[in-house]
N, C-alpha and C positions, 0 to 999 in steps of 0.2 A: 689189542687192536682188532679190526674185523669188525662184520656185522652179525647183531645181535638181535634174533626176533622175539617179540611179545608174544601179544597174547594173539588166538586165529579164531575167526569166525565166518559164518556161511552170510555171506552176501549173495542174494539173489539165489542165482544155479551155480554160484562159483562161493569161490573161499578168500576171504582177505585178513592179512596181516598185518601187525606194525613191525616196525624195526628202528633200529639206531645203527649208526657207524660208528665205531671209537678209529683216531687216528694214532700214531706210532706211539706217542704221550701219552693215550691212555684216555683223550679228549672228544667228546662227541664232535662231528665234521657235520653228518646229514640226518635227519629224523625223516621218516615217512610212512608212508602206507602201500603194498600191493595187492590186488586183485586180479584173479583171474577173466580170461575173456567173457567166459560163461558166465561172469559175477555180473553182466551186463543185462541178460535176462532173467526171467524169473520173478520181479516183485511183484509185490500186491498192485493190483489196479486202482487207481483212486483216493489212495491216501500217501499221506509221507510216513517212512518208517524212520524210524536213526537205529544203526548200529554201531555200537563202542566196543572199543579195542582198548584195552590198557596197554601199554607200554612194558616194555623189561627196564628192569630195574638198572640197565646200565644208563639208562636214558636221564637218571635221577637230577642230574649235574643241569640241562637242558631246563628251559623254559614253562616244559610243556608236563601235563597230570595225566591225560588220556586223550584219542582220539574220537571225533562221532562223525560216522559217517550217515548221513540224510540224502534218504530216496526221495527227489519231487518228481513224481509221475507227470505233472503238469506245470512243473514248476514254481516261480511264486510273483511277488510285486516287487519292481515295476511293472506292470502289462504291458506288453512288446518290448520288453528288454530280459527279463528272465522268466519269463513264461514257456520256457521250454524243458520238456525232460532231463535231469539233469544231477549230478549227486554236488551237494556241500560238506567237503571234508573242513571238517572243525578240529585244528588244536588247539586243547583249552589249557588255559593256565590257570584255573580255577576245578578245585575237584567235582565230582557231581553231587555232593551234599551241598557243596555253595553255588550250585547250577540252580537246584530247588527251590532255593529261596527267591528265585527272579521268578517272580511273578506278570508284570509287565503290565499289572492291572492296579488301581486306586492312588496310594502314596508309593508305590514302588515304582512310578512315571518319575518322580522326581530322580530317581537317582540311575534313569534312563535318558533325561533331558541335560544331564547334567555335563557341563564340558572339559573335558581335560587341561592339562595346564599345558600351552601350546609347543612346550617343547616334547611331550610325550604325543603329538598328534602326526602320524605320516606325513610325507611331503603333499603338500596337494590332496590331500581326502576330506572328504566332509560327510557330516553326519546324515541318513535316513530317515526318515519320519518315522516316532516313535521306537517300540522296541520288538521284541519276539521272545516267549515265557523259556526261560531256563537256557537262551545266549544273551541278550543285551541289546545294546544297539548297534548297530552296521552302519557299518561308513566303507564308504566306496569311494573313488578314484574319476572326478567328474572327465579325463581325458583318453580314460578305457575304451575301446574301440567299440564299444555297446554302445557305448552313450553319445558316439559322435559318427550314426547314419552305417555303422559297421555290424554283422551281425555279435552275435555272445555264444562266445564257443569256448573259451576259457575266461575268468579273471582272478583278481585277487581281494581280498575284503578284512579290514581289521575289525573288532570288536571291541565295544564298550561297555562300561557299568560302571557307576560312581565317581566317574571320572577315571578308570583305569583299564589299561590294557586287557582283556580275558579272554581271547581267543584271535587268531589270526583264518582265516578261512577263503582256500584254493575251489571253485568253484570251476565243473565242467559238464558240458553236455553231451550224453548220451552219442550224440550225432556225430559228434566231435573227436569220442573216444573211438567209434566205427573207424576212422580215415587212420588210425596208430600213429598220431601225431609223434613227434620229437619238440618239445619244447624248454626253451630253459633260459629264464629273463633273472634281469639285478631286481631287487625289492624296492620300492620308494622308504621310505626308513624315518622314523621317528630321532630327535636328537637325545634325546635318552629314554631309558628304562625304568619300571617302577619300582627293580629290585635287580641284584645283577646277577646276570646267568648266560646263559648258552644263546639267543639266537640267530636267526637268520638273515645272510645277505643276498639268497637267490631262491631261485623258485624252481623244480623242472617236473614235466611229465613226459615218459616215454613209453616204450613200446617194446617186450622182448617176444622174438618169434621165436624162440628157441620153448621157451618156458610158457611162451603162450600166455604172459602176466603184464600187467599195466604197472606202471610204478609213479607215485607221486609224491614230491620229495621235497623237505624244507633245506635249503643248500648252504654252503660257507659258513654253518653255527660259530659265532665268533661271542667271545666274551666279551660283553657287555657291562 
């Protein structure tokens, strides 16, 4: 039991982590990521970067292959809804060799467009136009405070490809992380899985001032 870190890499001016929690059985509970404050400055100006963290191998039992974390300097589309500074933690359920193969261009639209069987679709999410090369498509949550006259300071977003689950992805802005939120919401939840395993029923990001570190965390892993 305890928590077990992965792999660490330089984010920005700071250093970020992954980790797992196994509980008293021996059972993953939380997966996530931390960074330090200073991981908040520092990126390149004008482009998006991704940095990936592998995972510790106690994490194996879990849902998830690795994490990427993606700097949008200026964010991305919609325009006026996430157009702002902001990072995309991506956990993928697909390794990065089956990342590569998304293309998101010619006949690999097709298996971009393509839709899930609706018991694997979250409650209420629906798909984005098109896809994005090496995640899939994005489906969002049309009653997320963005989308309804609220600004976008946190949300949450599943991904697709082929009709299957590949990435779950916690989305926050810069701006957002400055105030050291305390955050920590239930997931809207799909009624089954495409294989069974580890994940999650909640979501949180905090703030230690001790450590001086951000934490964002996939919560309640329950076997599925």
């Amino acid at each position: 039991m305890g928590m077990f870190e992965g792999e660490s890499k330089t984010l920005g001016s700071g250093v970020a982590y992954s980790w797992v929690k196994l509980d008293n059985e021996g059972n993953p509970s939380s997966i996530g990521v931390n960074f330090t404050e200073s991981a908040l400055e520092g990126h390149p100006e004008g482009r998006t970067v991704e940095y990936i963290l592998a995972l510790p191998e106690e994490a194996a039992s879990t849902a998830y292959n690795h994490i990427g974390i993606d700097w949008n300097p200026h964010g991305h589309e919609p325009q006026g809804i996430y157009d702002k500074p902001h990072f995309d933690v991506h956990f993928y359920m697909i390794t990065p060799e089956e990342r590569d193969k998304i293309t998101a261009t010619g006949e690999d639209c097709k298996n971009l467009s393509k839709m899930p069987a609706s018991e694997y679709i979250p409650e209420g999410y629906v798909p984005t136009q098109g896809g994005v090369p090496r995640m899939g498509a994005h489906w969002v949550d049309p009653k997320a405070p963005e989308f309804n006259g609220q600004p976008f300071n946190e949300t949450f977003i599943y991904g697709f490809y082929n009709g299957e689950m590949v990435f779950v992805e916690p989305m926050v802005t810069i701006a957002f992380l400055e105030t050291k939120p305390e955050v920590t919401k239930e997931l809207k939840l799909p009624k089954c899985y495409p294989i069974s395993s580890y994940y999650p029923t909640g979501y949180s990001l905090s703030y230690n001032e001790t450590n001086k570190e951000y934490t964002l965390a996939l919560e309640g892993l329950t076997l599925r």
